[in-house]
C-alpha positions as CSV (number, residue, x, y, z in Angstrom):
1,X,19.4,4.8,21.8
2,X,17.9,4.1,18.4
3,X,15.3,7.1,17.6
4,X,12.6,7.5,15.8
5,X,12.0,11.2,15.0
6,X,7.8,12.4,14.0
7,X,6.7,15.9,13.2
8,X,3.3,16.2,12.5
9,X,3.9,19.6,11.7
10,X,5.6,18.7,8.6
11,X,3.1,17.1,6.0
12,X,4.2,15.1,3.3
13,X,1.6,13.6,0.4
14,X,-1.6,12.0,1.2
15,X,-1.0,8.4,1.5
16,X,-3.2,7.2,-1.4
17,X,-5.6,3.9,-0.3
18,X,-5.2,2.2,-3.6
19,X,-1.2,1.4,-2.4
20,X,-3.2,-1.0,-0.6
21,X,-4.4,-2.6,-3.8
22,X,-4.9,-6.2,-4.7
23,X,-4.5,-9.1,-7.6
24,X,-6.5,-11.3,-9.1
25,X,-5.8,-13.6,-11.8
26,X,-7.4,-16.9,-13.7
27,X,-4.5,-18.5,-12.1
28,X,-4.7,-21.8,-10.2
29,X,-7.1,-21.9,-7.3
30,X,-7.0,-17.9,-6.7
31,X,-11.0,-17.6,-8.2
32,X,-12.5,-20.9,-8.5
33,X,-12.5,-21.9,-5.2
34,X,-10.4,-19.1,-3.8
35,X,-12.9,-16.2,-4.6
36,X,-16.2,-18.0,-6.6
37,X,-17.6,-21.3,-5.8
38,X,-20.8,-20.8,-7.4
39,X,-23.7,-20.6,-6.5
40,X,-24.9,-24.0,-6.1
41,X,-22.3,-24.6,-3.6
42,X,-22.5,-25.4,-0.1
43,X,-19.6,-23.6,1.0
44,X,-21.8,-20.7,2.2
45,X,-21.5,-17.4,-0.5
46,X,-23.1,-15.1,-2.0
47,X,-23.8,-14.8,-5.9
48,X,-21.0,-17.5,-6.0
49,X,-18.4,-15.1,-3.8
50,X,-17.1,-17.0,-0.5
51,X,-19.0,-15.0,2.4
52,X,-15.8,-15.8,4.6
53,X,-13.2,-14.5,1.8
54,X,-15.4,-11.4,0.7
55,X,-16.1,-11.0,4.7
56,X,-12.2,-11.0,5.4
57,X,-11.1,-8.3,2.4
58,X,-13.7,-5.6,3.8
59,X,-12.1,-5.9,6.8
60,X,-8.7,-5.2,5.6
61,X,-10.4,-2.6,3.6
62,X,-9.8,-3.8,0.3
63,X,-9.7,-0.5,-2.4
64,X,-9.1,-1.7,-5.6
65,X,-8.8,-5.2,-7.4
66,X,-7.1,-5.7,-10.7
67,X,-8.6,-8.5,-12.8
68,X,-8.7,-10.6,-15.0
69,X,-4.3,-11.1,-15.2
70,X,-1.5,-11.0,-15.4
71,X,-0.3,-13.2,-18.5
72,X,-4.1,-14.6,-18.3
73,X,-5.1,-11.0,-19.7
74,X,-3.5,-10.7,-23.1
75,X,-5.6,-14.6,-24.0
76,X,-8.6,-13.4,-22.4
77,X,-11.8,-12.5,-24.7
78,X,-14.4,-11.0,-22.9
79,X,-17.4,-12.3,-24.6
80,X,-16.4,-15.7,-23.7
81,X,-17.4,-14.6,-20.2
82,X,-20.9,-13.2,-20.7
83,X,-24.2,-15.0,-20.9
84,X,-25.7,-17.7,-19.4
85,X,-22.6,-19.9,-17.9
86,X,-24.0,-23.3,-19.7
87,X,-23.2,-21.6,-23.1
88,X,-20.1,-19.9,-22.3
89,X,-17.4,-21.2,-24.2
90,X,-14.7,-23.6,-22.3
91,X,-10.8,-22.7,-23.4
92,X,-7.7,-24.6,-21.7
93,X,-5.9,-21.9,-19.8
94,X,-2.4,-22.2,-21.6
95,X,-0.5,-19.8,-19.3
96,X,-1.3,-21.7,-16.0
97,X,-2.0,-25.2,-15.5
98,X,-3.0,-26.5,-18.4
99,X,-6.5,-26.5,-16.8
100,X,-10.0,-26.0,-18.1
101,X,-11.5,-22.5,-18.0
102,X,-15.0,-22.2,-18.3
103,X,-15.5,-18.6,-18.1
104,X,-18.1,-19.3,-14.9
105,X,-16.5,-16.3,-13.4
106,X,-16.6,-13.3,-16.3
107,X,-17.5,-9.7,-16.4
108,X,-20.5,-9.3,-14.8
109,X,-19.0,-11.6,-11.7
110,X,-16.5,-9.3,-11.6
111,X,-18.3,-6.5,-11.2
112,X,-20.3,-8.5,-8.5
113,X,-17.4,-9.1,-6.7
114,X,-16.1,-5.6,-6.4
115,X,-19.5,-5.0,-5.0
116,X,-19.1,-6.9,-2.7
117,X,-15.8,-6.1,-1.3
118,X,-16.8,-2.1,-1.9
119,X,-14.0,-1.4,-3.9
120,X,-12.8,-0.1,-7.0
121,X,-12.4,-2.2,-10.1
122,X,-9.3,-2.5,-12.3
123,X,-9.5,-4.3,-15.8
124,X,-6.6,-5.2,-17.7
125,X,-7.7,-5.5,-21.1
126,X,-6.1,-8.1,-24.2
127,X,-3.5,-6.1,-26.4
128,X,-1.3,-9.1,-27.0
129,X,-3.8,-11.0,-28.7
130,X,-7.5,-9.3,-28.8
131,X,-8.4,-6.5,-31.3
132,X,-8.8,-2.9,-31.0
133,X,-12.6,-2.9,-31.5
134,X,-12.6,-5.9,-28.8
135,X,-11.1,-3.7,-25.7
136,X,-13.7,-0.6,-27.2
137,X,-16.3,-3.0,-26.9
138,X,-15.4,-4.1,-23.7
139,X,-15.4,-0.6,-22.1
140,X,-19.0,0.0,-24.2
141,X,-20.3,-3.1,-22.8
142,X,-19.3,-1.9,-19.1
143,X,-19.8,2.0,-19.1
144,X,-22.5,3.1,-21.8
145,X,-26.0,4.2,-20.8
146,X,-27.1,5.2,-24.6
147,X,-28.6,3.2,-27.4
148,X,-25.6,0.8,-28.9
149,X,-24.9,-3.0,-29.7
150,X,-22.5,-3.2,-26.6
151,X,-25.1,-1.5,-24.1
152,X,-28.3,-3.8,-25.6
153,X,-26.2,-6.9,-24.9
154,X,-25.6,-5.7,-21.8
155,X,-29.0,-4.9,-20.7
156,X,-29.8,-8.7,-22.3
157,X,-27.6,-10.1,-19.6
158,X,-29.4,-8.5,-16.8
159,X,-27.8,-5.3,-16.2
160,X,-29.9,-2.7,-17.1
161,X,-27.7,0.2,-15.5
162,X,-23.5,1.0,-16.8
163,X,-21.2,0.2,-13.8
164,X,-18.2,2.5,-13.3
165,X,-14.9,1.4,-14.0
166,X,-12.0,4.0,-13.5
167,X,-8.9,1.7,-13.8
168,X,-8.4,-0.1,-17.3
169,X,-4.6,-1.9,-17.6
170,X,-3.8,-1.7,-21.7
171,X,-2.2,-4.5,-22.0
172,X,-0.3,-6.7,-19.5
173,X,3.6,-7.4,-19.3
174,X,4.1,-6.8,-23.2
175,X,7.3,-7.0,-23.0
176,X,7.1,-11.0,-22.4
177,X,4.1,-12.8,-22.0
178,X,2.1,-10.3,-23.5
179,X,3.5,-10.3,-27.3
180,X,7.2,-10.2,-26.7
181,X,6.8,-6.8,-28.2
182,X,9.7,-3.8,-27.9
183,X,9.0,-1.1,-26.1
184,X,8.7,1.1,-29.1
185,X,6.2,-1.2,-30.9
186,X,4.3,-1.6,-28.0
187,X,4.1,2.3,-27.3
188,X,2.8,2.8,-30.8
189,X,0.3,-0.4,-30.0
190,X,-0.9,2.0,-26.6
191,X,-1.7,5.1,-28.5
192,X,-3.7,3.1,-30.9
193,X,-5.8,0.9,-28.5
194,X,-5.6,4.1,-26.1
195,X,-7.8,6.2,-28.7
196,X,-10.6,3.9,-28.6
197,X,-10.8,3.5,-25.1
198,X,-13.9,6.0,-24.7
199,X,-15.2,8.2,-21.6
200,X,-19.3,7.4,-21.6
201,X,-21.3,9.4,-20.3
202,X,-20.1,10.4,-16.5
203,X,-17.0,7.7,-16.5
204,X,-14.0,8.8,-17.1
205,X,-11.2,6.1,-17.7
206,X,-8.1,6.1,-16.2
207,X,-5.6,4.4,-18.4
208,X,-2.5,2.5,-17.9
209,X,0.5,1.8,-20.2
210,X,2.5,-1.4,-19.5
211,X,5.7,-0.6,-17.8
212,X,8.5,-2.3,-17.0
213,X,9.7,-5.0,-15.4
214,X,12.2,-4.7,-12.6
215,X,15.1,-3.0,-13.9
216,X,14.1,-2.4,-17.7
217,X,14.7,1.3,-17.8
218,X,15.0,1.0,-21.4
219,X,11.3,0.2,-21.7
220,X,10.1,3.0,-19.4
221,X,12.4,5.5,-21.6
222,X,11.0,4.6,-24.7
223,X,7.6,3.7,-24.0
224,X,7.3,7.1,-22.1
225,X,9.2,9.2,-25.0
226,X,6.5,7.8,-27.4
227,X,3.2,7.3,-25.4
228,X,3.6,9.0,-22.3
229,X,1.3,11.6,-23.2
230,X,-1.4,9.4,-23.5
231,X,-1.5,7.8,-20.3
232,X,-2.4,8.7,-17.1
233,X,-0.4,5.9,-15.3
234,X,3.1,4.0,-16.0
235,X,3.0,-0.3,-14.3
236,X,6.2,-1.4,-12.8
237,X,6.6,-5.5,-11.9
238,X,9.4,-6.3,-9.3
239,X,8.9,-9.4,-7.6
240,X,11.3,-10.8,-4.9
241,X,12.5,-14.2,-5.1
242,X,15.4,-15.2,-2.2
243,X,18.0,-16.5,-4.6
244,X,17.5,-14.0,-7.6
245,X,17.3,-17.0,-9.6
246,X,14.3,-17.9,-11.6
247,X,14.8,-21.6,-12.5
248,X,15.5,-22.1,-8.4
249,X,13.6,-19.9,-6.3
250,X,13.6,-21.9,-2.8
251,X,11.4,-22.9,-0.1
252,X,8.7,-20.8,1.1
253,X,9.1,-22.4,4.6
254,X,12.7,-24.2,4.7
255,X,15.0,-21.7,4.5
256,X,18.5,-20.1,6.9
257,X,19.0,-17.3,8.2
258,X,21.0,-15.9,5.7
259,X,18.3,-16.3,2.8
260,X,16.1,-14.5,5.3
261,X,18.0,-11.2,5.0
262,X,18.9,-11.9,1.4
263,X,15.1,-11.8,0.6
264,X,14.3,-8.8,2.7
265,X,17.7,-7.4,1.1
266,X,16.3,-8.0,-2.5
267,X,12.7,-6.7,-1.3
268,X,14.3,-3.5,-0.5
269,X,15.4,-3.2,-3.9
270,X,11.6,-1.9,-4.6
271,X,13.0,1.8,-3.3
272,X,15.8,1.5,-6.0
273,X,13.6,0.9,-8.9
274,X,11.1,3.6,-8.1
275,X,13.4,6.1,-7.7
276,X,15.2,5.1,-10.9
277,X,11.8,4.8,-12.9
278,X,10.7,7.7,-11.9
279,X,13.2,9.6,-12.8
280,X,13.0,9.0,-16.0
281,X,9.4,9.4,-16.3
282,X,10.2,12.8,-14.9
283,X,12.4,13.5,-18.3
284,X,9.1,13.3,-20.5
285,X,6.7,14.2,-17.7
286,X,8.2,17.5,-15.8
287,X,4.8,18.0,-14.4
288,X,4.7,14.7,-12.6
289,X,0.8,14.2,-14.1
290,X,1.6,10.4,-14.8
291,X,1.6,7.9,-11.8
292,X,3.6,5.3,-10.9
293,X,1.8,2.1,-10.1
294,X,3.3,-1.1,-8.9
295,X,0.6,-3.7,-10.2
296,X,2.3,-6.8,-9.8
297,X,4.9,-7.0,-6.4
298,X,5.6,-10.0,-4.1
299,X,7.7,-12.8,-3.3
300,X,8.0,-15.8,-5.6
301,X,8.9,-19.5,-4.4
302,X,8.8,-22.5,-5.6
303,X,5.7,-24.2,-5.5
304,X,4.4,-26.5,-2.5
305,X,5.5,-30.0,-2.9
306,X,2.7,-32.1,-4.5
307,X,0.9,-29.0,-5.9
308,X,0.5,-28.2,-9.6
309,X,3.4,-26.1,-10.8
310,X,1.0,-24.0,-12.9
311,X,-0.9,-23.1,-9.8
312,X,2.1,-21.0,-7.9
313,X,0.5,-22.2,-4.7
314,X,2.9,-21.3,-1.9
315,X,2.8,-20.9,1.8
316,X,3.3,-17.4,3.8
317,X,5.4,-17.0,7.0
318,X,7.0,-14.1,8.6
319,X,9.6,-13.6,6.4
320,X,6.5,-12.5,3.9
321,X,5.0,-10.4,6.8
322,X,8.2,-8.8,6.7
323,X,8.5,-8.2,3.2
324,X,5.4,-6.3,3.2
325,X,5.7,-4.0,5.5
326,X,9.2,-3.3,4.4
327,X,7.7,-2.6,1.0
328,X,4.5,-0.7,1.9
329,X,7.1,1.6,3.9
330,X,8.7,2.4,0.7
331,X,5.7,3.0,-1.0
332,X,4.0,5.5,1.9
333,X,7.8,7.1,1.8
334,X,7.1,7.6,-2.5
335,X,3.0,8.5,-1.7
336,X,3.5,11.9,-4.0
337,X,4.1,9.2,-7.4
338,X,3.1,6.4,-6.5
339,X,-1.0,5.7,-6.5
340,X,-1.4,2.2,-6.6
341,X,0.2,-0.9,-5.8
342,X,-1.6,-4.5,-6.1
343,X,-0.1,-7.6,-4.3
344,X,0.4,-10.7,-6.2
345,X,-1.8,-12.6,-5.8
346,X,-5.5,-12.8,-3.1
347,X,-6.2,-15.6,-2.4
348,X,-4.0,-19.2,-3.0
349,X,-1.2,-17.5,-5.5
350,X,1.9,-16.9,-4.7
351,X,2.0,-14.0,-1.5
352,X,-1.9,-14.5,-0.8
353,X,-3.3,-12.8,1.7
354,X,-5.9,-15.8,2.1
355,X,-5.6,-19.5,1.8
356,X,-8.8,-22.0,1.3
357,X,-8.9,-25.8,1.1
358,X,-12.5,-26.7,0.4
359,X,-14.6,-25.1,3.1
360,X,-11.9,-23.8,5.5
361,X,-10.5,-20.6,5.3
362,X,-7.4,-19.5,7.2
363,X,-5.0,-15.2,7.0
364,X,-1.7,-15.6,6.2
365,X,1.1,-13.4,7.8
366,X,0.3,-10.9,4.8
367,X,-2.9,-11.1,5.5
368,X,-2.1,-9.6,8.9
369,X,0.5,-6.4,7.6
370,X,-2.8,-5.7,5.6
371,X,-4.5,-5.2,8.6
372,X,-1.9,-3.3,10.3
373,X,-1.2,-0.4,7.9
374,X,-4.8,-0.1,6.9
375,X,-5.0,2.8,8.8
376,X,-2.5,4.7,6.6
377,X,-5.1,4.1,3.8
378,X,-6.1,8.3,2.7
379,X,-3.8,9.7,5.8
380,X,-1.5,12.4,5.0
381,X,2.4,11.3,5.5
382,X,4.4,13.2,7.8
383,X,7.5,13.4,8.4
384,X,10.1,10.6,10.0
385,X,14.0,10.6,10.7
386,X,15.7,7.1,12.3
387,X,18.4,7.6,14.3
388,X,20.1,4.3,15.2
389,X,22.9,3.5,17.2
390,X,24.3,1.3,14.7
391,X,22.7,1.5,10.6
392,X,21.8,-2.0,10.1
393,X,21.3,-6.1,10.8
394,X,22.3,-8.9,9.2
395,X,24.4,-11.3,8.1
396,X,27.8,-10.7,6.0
397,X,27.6,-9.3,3.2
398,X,23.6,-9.6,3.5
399,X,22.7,-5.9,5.3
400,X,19.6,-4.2,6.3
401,X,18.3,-1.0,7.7
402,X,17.6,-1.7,11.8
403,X,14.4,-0.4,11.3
404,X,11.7,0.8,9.1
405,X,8.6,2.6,10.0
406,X,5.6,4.8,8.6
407,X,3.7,7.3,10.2
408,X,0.4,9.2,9.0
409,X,-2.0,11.9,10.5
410,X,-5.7,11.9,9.5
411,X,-8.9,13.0,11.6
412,X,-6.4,14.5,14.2
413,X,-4.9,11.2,14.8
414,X,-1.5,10.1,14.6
415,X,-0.9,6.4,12.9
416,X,2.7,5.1,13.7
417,X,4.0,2.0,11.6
418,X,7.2,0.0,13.1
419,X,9.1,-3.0,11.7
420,X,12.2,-4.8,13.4
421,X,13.1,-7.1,10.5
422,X,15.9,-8.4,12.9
423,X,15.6,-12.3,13.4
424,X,16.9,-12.9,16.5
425,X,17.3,-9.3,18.3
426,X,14.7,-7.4,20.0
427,X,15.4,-3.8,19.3
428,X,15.0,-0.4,21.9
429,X,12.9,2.4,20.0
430,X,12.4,5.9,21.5
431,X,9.9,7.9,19.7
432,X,10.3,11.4,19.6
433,X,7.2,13.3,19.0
434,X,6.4,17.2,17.6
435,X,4.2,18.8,15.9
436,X,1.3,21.3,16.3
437,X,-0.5,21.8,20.0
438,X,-4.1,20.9,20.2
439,X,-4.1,18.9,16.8
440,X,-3.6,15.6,18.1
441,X,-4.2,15.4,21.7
442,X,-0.9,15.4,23.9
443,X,1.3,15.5,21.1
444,X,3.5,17.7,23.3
445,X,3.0,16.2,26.2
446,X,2.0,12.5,25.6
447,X,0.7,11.7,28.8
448,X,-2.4,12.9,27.9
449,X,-2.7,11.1,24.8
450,X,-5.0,8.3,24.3
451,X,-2.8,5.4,22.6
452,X,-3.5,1.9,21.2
453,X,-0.8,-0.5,19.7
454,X,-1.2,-3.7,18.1
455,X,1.9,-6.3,17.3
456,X,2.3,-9.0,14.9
457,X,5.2,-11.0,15.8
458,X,6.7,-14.5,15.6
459,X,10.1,-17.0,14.4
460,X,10.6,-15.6,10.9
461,X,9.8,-19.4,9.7
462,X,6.2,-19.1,11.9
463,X,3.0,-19.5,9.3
464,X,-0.8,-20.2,9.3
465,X,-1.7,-24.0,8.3
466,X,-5.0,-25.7,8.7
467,X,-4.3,-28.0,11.3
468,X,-3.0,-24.3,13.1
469,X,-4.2,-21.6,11.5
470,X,-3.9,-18.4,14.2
471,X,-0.2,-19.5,15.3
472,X,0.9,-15.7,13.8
473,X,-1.8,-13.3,14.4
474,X,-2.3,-9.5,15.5
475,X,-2.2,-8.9,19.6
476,X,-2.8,-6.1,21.4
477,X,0.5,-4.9,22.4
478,X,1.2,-2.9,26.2
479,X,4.7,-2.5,26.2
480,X,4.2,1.4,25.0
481,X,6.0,3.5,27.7
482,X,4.5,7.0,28.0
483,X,6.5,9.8,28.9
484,X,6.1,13.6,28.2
485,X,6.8,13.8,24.4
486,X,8.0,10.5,24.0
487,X,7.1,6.7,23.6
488,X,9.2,4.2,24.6
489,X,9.3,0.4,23.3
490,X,11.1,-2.6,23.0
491,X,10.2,-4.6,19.8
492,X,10.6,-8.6,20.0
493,X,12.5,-10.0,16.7
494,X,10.7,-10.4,14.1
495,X,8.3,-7.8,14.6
496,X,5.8,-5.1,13.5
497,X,4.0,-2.8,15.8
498,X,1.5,-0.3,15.0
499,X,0.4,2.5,17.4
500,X,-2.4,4.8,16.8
501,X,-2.1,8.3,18.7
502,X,-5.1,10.3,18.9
């Protein structure tokens, strides 16, 4: 029998929401027409925002949005997005597309958004090619309530009150797009811009150093030896492409069997690189008081035939699905260091949670894993042993773990995660419950315990299209077996199945 063990006596860290975390960047269709449409539009919004895109992130209970990139954040000048939008100035977005930017959607859209959506903003601010007094400025402009240039030209543009901004990103992927820099120049570049990043009035800004991409520990060393004192935060990039190979990254929809477990195999590589990254951030940081955050994760294809390459517009089956869940397992598992993590990308970029063509609107797969674990979102982790009859699936040399699952306690309420990543196999669990009488009803004796489940389930090719766009969705699942202190289920292939205990 394959087991999944849960003590709810024994608390782990609290599960923080902004895991849950998303990405935004001037890149292809992901805000102009994914997000904003303007106001004049007659897709129906609000301020510009698509009601039905805003309307579908607050369900999923969006936290946190990182903005403006990505590479697009180390070209970006913030004054070009301010103003009236007839005299903004118009700049050819070199990173992606080739396209026209018009700076429609700048700061104070932003801001609007996050609104909006009721969640927390993130700004990655321009070291690779703005100025130190430009990212001050920037953080004046949004935060200061007193009597200065930056705070009048606010005001000018209609905003008479500061926002708050925690999150501010100093610099994005330095060590490529974002200068080419080594880590040791671009650690002495963070303490510099760092000090000018100022705390106005009742804001206080959180600030992130540019970490590493995938398996760079030579970057985190350094840049943490030099500047790790100076940040409250530490980025890591890792994103998943099937064939490891960046010139041919393969289909997002045609793909065997085989390159579905080598993906999930190469997703699972995320626990690898924490571990490893943290580990050295412990060397410099024995009192754990910088995070971990994982701003930039995903899967990466190559583009949709007929589609701009510059746009990264891909589709999103269950092979995706499963590569979230998978992921945001590891992440709830690593809740004590890591405190953010922000899927690339929203909305029409590469592992989007959404995807729009003109007025329609349809939730990918993602979308749907989003939905699922939202409930872990500011629960407290508790504790979880599998015990399988046989360790994992696969094919060859191409292995996985059977099974992956979460589980979080929060308003005397138990949240269970489950994921058979298996293609073809439906898998037996037995769930074996403990944990403290009285604090979640029947948890010791389950028959009297109310309990919901929900499944997401499909052919690991399955996705959302226009012409189809609920073929993989979330269904009430009934196939929950109650006895005593157990649950008993048997999980289709392909499949994720939450099941809340209260």
């Amino acid at each position: 029998m394959n087991r999944l063990h849960i003590n709810t006596n024994d608390k782990k860290a609290v599960i923080n929401k902004n895991i849950y975390g998303h990405f935004a960047e001037h890149l292809g269709r992901c805000i102009y027409n994914g997000i904003f449409v303007g106001e004049d539009s007659d897709i129906p919004n609000e301020k510009g925002m698509r009601k039905d895109v805003v309307e579908a992130l607050r369900h999923i209970k969006t936290p946190v949005l990182r903005w403006p990139g990505g590479c697009f954040a180390d070209e970006y000048h913030w004054k070009d997005g301010i103003g009236q939008k007839n005299q903004r100035k118009r700049m050819v977005n070199t990173h992606w597309g080739g396209v026209v930017e018009d700076n429609s959607f700048g700061t104070h859209e932003f801001m609007e958004l996050c609104q909006q959506l009721d969640c927390e903003p993130y700004i990655n601010g321009n070291l690779g090619s703005g100025t130190v007094q430009e990212m001050s400025e920037w953080v004046e402009y949004l935060t200061f309530n007193g009597v200065s240039p930056m705070a009048e030209l606010r005001r000018k543009n209609g905003q008479e009150e500061p926002w708050k901004v925690k999150y501010w990103g100093v610099g994005n992927e330095n060590w490529g797009c974002g200068g080419n820099m080594r880590p040791e120049f671009y650690a002495d570049q963070y303490r510099r811009y760092a000090t000018y990043i100022r705390n106005y009035s009742e804001n206080k800004i959180f600030k992130i150093a540019c970490g590493a991409n995938d398996f760079n520990y030579n970057w985190t060393d350094k840049v943490m030896e030099i500047a790790g004192k100076y940040m409250d935060a530490l980025s890591l990039h890792y994103y998943t492409l099937p064939s490891g190979d960046w010139h041919n990254k393969g289909s997002a929809t045609d793909f065997t069997d085989l390159e579905y477990y080598t993906t999930l195999k190469r997703a699972l590589k995320m626990e690898e690189l924490i571990s490893n990254h943290l580990q050295i951030m412990h060397k410099y940081d024995p009192e754990n008081k910088v995070g971990l955050i994982v701003d930039e994760w995903g899967t990466w294809y190559t583009v949709e035939p007929g589609t701009n390459p510059g746009f990264l517009y891909q589709q999103n089956t269950m092979r995706d699905a499963m590569v979230t869940a998978l992921t945001f397992d590891i992440f709830n598992h690593f809740a004590d260091r890591v405190i953010m993590a922000n899927i690339a990308q929203t909305v029409n970029v590469l592992q989007a949670v959404i995807l729009t063509e003109g007025d329609k609107m349809l939730l990918t797969p993602t979308y749907h894993v989003f939905d699922l674990y939202k409930e872990h979102q500011n629960a407290t982790a508790v504790y979880t042993f599998i015990e399988m009859d046989s360790e994992t699936v696969g094919i060859g040399d191409e292995q996985i773990p059977k099974l992956s699952a979460s589980a979080s306690v929060l308003d005397s309420k138990l949240y269970v995660t489950l994921v058979n990543p298996s293609a073809d196999a439906e898998l037996p669990v037995e769930i074996c419950l403990s944990g403290i009488d009285g604090e979640i009803k029947g948890i010791n004796g389950t028959e009297n315990a109310h309990i919901k489940a929900k499944i997401l389930t499909g052919g690991i090719r399955d996705y959302n299209c226009f012409e189809e766009p609920e073929k993989v969705r979330v269904e009430n699942f009934n196939g929950v077996e109650n006895i005593k202190d157990k649950l008993r289920i048997t999980m289709p292939a392909c499949s994720i199945i939450a099941i809340n205990i209260s």
